[in-house]
RODO-2510 file (C-alpha; in nm, 4 decimals, decimal comma):
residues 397
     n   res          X          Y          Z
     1     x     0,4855    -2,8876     5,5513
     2     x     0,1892    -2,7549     5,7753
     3     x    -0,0522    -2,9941     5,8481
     4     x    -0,4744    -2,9997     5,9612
     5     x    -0,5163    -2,9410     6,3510
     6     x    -0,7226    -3,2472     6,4695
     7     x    -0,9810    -3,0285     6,5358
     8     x    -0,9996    -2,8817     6,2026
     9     x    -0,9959    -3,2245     6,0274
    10     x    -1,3214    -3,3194     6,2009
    11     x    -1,7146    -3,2002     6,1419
    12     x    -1,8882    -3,0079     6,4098
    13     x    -2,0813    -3,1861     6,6315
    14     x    -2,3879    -3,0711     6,5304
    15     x    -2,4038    -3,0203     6,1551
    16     x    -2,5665    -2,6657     5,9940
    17     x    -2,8678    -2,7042     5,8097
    18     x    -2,7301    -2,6796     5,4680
    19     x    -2,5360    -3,0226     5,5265
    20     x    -2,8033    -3,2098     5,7092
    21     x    -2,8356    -3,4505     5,4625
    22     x    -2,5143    -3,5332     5,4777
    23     x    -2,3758    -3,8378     5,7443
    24     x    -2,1340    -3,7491     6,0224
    25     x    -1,9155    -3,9926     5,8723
    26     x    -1,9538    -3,8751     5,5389
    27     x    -1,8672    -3,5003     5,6821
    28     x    -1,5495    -3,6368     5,7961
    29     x    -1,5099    -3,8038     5,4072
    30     x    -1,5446    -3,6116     5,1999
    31     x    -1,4193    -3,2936     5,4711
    32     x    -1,1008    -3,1848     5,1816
    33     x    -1,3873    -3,1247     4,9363
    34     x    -1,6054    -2,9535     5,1653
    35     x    -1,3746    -2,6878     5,2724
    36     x    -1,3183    -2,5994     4,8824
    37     x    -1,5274    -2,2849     4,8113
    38     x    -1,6368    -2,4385     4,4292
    39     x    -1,7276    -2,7497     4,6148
    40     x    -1,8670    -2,7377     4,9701
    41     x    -2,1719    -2,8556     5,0987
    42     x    -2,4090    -2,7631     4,8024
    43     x    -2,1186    -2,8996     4,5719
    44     x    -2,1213    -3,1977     4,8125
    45     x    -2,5169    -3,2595     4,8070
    46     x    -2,4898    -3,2438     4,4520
    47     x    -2,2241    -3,4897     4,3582
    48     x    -2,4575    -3,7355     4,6511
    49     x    -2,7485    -3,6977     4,4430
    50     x    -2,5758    -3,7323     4,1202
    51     x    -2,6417    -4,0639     3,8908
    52     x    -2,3456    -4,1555     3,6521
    53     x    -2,3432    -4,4469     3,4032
    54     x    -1,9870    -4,5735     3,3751
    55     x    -1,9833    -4,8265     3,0332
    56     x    -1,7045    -5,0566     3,0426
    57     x    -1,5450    -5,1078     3,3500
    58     x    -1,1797    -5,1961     3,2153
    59     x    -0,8902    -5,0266     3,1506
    60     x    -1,1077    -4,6280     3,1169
    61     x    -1,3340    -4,7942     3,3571
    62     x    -1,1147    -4,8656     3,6222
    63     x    -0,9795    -4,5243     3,7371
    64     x    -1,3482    -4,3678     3,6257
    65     x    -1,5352    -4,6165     3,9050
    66     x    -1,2330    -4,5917     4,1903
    67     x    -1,2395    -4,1825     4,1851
    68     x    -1,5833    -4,1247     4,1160
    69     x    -1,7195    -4,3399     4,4160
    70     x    -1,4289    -4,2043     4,6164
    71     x    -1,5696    -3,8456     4,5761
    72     x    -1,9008    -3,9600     4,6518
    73     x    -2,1233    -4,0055     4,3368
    74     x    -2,4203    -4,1028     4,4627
    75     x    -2,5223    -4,3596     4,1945
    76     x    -2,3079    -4,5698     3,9756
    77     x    -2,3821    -4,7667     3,7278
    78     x    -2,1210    -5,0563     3,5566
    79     x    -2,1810    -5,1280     3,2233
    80     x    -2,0002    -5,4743     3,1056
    81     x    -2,0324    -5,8280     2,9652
    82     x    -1,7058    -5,9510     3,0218
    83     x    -1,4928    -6,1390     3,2275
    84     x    -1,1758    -6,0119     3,3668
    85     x    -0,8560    -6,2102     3,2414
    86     x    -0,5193    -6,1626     3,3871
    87     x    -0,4172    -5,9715     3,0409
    88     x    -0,6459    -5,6887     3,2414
    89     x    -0,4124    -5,6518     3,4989
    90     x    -0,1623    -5,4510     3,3265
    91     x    -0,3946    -5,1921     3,3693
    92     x    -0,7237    -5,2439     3,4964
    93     x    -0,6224    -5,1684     3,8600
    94     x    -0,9548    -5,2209     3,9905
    95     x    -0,9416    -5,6152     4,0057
    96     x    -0,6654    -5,8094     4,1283
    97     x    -0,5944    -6,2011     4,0787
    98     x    -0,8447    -6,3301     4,2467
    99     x    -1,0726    -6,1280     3,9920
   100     x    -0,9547    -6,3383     3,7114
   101     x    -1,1997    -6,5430     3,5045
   102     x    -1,5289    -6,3292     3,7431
   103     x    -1,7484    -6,1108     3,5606
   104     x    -1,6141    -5,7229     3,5440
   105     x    -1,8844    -5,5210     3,6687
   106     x    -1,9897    -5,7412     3,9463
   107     x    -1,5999    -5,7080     4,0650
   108     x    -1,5516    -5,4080     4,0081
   109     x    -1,9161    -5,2728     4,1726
   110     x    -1,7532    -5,5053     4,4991
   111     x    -1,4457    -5,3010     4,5066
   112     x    -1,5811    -4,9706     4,4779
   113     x    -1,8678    -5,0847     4,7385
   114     x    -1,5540    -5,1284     4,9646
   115     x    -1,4016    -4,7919     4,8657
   116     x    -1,7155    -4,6297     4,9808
   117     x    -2,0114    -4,7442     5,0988
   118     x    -2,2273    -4,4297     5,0531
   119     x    -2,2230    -4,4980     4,6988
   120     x    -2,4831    -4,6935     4,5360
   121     x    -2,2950    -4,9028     4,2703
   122     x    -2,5405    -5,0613     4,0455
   123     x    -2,3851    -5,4033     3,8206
   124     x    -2,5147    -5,4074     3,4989
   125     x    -2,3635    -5,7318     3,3260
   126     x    -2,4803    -5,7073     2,9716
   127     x    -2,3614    -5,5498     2,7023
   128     x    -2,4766    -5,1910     2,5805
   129     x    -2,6715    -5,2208     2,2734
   130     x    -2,9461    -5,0550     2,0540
   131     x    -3,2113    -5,3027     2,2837
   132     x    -3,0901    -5,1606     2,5875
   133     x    -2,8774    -4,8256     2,5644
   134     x    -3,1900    -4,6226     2,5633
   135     x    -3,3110    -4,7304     2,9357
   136     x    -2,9759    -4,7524     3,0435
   137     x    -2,8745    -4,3933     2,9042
   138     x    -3,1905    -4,2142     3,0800
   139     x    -3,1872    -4,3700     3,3788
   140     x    -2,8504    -4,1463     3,4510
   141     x    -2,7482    -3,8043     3,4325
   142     x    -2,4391    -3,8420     3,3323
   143     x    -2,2706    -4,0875     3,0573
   144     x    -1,9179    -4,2002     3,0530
   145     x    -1,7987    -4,3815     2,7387
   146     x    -1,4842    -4,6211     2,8723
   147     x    -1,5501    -4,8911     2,6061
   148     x    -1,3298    -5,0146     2,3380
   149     x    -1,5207    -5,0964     2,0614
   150     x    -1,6713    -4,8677     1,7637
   151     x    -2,0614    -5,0370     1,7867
   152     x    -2,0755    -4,9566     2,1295
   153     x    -1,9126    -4,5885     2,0975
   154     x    -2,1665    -4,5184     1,7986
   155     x    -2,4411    -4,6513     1,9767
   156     x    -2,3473    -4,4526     2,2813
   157     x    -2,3363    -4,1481     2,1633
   158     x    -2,6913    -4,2065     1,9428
   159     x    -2,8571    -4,3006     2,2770
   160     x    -2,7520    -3,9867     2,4480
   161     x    -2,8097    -3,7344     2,1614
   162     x    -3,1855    -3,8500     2,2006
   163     x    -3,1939    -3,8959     2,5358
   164     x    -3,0039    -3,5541     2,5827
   165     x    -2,7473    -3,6814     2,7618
   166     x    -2,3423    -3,5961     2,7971
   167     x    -2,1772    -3,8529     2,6758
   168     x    -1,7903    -3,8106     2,8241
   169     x    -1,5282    -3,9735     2,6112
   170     x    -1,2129    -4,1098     2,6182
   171     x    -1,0054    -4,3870     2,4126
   172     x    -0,6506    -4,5141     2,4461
   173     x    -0,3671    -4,6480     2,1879
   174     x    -0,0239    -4,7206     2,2650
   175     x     0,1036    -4,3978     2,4006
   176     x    -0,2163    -4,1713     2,2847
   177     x    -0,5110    -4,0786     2,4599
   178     x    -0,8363    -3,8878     2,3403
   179     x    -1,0612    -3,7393     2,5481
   180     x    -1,3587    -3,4954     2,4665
   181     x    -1,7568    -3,4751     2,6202
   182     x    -1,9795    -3,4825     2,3495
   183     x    -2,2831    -3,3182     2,3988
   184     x    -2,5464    -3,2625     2,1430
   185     x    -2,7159    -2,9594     2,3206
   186     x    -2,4303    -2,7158     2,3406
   187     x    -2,1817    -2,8652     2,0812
   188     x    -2,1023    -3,1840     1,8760
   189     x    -2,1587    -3,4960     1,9109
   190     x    -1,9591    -3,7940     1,8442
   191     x    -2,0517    -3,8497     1,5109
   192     x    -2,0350    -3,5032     1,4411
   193     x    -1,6340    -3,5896     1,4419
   194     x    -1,6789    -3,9761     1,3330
   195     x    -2,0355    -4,0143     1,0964
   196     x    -1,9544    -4,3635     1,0461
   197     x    -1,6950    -4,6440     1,1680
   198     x    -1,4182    -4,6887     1,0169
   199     x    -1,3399    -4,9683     0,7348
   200     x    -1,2785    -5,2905     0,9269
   201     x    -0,9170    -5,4102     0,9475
   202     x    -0,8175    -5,0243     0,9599
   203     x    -0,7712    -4,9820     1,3015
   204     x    -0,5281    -5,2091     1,4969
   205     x    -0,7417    -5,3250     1,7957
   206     x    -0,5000    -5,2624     2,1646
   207     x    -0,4067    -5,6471     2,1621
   208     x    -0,2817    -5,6086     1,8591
   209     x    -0,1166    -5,2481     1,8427
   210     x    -0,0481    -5,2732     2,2318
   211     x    -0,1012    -4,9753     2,5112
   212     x     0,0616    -4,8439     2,7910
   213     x    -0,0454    -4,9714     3,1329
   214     x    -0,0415    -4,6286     3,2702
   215     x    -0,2313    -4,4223     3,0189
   216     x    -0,5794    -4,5442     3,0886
   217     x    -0,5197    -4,4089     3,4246
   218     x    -0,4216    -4,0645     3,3302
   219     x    -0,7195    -4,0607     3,0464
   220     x    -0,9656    -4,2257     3,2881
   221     x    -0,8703    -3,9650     3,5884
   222     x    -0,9275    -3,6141     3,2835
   223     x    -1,3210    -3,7992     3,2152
   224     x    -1,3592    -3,7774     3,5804
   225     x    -1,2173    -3,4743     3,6423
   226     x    -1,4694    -3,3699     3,3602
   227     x    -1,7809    -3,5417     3,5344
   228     x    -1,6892    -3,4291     3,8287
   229     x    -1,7011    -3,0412     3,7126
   230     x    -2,0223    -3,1050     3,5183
   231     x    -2,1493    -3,2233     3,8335
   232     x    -2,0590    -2,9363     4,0008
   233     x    -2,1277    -2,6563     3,7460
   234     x    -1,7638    -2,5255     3,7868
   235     x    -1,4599    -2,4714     3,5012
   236     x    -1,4625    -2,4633     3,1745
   237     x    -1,5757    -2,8352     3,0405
   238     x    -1,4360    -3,0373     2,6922
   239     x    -1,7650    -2,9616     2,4879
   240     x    -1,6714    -2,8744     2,1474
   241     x    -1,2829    -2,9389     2,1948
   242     x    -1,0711    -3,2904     2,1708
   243     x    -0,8133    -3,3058     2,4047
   244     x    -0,5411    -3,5339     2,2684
   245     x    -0,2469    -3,7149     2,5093
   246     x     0,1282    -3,7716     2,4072
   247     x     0,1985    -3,9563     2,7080
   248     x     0,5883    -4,0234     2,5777
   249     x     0,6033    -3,6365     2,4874
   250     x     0,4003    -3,5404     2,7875
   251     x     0,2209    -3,3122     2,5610
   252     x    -0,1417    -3,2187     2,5849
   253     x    -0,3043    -3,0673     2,2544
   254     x    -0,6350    -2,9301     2,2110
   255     x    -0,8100    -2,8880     1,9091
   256     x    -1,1741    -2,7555     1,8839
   257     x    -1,4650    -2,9172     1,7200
   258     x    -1,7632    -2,7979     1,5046
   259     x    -2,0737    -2,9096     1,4624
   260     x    -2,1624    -3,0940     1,1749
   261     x    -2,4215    -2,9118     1,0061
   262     x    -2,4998    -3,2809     0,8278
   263     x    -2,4227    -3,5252     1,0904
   264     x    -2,6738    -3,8083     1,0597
   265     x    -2,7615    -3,7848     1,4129
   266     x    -2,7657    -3,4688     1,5933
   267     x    -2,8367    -3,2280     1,2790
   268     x    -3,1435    -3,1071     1,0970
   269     x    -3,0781    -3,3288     0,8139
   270     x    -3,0064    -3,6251     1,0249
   271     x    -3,1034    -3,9493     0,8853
   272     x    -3,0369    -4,1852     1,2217
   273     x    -3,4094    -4,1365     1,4235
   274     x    -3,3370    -4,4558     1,6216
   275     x    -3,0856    -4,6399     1,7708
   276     x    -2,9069    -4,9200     1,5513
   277     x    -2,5798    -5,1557     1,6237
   278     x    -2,3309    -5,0624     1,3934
   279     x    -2,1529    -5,3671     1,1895
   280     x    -1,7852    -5,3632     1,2471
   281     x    -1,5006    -5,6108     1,3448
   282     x    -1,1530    -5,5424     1,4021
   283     x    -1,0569    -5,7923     1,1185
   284     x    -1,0688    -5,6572     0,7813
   285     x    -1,3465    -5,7857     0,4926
   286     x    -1,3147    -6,1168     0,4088
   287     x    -1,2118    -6,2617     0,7374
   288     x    -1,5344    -6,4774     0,7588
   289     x    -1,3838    -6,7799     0,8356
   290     x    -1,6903    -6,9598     0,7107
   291     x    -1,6699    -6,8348     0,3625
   292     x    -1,2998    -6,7519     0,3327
   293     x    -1,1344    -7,0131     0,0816
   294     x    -0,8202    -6,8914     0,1414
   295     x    -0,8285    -6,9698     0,5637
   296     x    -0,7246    -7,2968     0,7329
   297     x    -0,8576    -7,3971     1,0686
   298     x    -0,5985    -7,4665     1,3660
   299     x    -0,6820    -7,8534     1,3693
   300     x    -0,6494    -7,8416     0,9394
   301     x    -0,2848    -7,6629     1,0025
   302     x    -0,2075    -7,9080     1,2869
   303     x    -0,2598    -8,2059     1,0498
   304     x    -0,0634    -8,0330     0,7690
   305     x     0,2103    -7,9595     0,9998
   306     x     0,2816    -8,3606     1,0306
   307     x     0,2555    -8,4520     0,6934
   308     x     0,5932    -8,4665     0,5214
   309     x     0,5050    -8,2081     0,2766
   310     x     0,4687    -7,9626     0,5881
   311     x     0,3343    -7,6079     0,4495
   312     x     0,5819    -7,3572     0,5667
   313     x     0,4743    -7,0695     0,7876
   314     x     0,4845    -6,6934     0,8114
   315     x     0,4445    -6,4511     1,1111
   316     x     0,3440    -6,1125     1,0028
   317     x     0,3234    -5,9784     1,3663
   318     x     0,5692    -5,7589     1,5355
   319     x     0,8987    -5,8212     1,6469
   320     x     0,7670    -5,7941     2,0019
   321     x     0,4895    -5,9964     1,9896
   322     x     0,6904    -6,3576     1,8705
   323     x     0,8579    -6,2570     2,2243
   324     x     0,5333    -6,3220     2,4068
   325     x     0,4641    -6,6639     2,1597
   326     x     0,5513    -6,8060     1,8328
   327     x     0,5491    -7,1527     1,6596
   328     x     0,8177    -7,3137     1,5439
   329     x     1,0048    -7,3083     1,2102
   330     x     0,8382    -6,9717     1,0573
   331     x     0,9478    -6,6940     0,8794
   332     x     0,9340    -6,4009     1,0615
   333     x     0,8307    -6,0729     0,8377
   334     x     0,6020    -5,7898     1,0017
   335     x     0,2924    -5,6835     0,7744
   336     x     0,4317    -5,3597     0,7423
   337     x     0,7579    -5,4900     0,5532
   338     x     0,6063    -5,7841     0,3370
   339     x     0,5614    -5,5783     0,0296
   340     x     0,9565    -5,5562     0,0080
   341     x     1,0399    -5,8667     0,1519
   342     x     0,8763    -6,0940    -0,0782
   343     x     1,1984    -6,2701    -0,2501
   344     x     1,2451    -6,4397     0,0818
   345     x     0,9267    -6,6600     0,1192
   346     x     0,9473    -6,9515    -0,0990
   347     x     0,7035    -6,9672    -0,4112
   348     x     0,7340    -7,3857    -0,4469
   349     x     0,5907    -7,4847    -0,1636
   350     x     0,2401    -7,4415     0,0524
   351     x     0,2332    -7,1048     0,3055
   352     x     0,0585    -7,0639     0,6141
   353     x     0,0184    -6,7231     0,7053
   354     x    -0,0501    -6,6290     1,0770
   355     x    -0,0490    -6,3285     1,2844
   356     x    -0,3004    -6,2702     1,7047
   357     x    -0,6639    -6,3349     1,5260
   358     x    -0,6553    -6,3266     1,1585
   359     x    -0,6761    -6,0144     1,0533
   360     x    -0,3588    -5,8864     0,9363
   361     x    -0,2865    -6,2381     0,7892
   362     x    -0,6059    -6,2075     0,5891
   363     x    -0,4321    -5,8679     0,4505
   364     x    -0,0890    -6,0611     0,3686
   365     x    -0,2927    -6,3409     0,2162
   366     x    -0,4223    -6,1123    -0,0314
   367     x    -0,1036    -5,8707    -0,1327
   368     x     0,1062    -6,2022    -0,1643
   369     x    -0,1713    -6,4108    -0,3965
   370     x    -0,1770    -6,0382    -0,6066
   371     x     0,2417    -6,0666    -0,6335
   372     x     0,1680    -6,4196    -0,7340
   373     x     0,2015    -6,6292    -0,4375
   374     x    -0,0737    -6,9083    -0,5119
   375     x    -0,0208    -7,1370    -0,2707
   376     x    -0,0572    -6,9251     0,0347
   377     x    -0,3473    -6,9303     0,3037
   378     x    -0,3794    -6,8461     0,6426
   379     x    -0,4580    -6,9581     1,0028
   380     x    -0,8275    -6,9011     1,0850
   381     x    -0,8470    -6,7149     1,4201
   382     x    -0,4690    -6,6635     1,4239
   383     x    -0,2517    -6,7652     1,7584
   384     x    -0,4958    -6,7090     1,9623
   385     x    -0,6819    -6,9990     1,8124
   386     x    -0,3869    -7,2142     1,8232
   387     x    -0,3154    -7,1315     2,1494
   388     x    -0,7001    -7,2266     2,2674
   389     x    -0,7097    -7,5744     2,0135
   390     x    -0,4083    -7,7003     1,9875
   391     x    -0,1412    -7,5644     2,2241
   392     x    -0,3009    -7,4086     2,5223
   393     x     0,0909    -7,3902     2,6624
   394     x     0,1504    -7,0751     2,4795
   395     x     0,1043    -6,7801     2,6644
   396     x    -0,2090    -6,5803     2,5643
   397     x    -0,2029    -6,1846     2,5185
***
């Protein structure tokens, strides 16, 4: 393999006038992108005076802050309210263990401060809403959606339509990644592909459905690589196409994108003029634990548990998941399978059903009392409210 001469590896002494903004130091940086003809000096100055808003600094978040300062983004913005826990570091490979329990973005904006300190990393630790996405959304160029929550993906996108923003997005699940940049001007918009969220309970959240450390990475690195060329004004960008990841197939589809001609936001007949937080939870309807007669809190199942009349229990998680933690004496039957499983739960006595946080025992609660199972409930907040109540020796995922 041929490799740089010394002297080609390092800046001239005296720098031309196109790149006399640019630090002797920083010459010697960011010297691999300066000798690419799309790139170069302008391409250089460019990416230096760029401002990027990065929301969520987690799993997306991760690769998107490490790359992006590391080709010299000017300004950075972190978007985040929470803490990192060491369930992050399966694939949030911008913190490390003594990150755990510190807020993300102020972690994160140390680690990328490290990684280069031309960049200006601003923290923001709050969380993007309809009170502040609008002056967080113009105060950047460039959006990059790495959350992992509907409200904040609707409310995203809304913000940048009217602020006339990109808004570059990418999601993760299990093995599949989505990535697409959304922009209102030239193309659709999110909404344009999603008008609404979906019902609540209908989509697994990644604690519960699970996702491959890896695959943030490679989904995280294709939004940069798309920032990056917006940036520069070079390629061919996602607008108007979805580009969707089979990481265990390696296979990378595309499929193009219209614009809604009646999206609520970004069309002539919209009905959305201003920005709004979107009500959604992972758990399905009726999982108000407050006004649920059907749900038991952890200390109410505790107590039950001792009595000599003990309710029994069911798990309706996945076979995988009683690996990480499970109580003792329960049937095991995964959500999926109840509906032809039923002869094996026992109709004489009380049934606790449980699952991570309630919602897919909320489900089972309601398709065993409608096969005439009247003695059932289920565990308010599910193991993870066990775990934090009653038996914080469990592991927590």
């Amino acid at each position: 393999m041929a490799h740089c001469r010394e002297e080609d590896a390092m800046p001239p002494k005296s720098a031309p006038s196109d790149i006399a903004d640019l630090s002797r130091e920083e010459l010697q940086r960011y010297s691999r992108h300066l000798v690419l003809p799309e790139v170069g000096a302008e391409g250089q100055r460019a990416l230096k005076r760029a401002r990027v808003l990065l929301v969520g600094a987690g799993g997306l978040g991760s690769p998107l802050g490490l790359y992006l300062a590391a080709a010299g983004v000017g300004t950075l913005g972190l978007v985040d309210d929470d803490v990192v826990d060491v369930t992050n570091l399966q694939r949030q490979v911008v913190f490390g263990v003594d990150d755990v329990g510190l807020p993300k973005v102020e972690r994160a904006a140390r680690r990328l401060r490290n990684l280069n300190p031309h960049v200006d990393v601003i923290a923001h630790h709050e969380r993007l809403s309809a009170a502040t996405a609008a002056g967080l959304v113009t105060a950047y160029d460039i959006v990059v959606d790495g959350s992992d929550n509907f409200p904040t993906r609707f409310c995203l996108n809304d913000a940048c339509v009217f602020a006339g923003r990109p808004d570059v997005f990418g999601s993760v699940y299990r093995f599949e990644g989505q990535v697409s940049v959304f922009d209102a001007r030239r193309g659709p918009c999110y909404r344009c592909l999603f008008p609404h969220p979906p019902p609540p309970g209908s989509v697994p959240s990644c604690a519960e459905g699970g996702v491959l450390g890896i695959l943030p990475g490679l989904v995280g690195l294709i939004q940069a690589t798309e920032t990056i060329k917006m940036i520069l004004g070079i390629g061919e960008t996602l607008v108007g196409k979805l580009l969707v990841v089979d990481a265990l197939r390696m296979r990378f589809t595309h499929l193009n994108l219209l614009k809604d001609p009646a999206c609520p936001v970004c069309s002539a007949q919209a009905s959305i003029h201003q920005l709004r937080d979107e009500a959604y939870t992972c758990e399905p309807v009726g999982t108000d634990w407050d006004g649920d007669e059907y749900a038991v809190s952890p200390t109410q199942l505790h107590a039950a548990l001792q009595r000599p009349n003990a309710p029994a229990l069911l798990d309706v998680r996945e076979p995988a998941e009683r690996e990480i933690a499970t109580l003792n004496n329960t049937y095991e039957i995964p959500i999926d399978e109840l509906p032809t499983r039923l002869a094996e739960l026992p109709r004489d006595r009380d049934l606790v059903v449980y699952c991570l946080s309630g919602g897919r025992s909320a489900r089972a609660v309601r398709l065993l009392r409608e096969a005439g199972f009247h003695r059932v409930s289920h565990l308010a907040g599910g193991l993870r409210a066990w775990t934090e109540q009653i038996d914080p020796s469990l592991p927590r995922y």
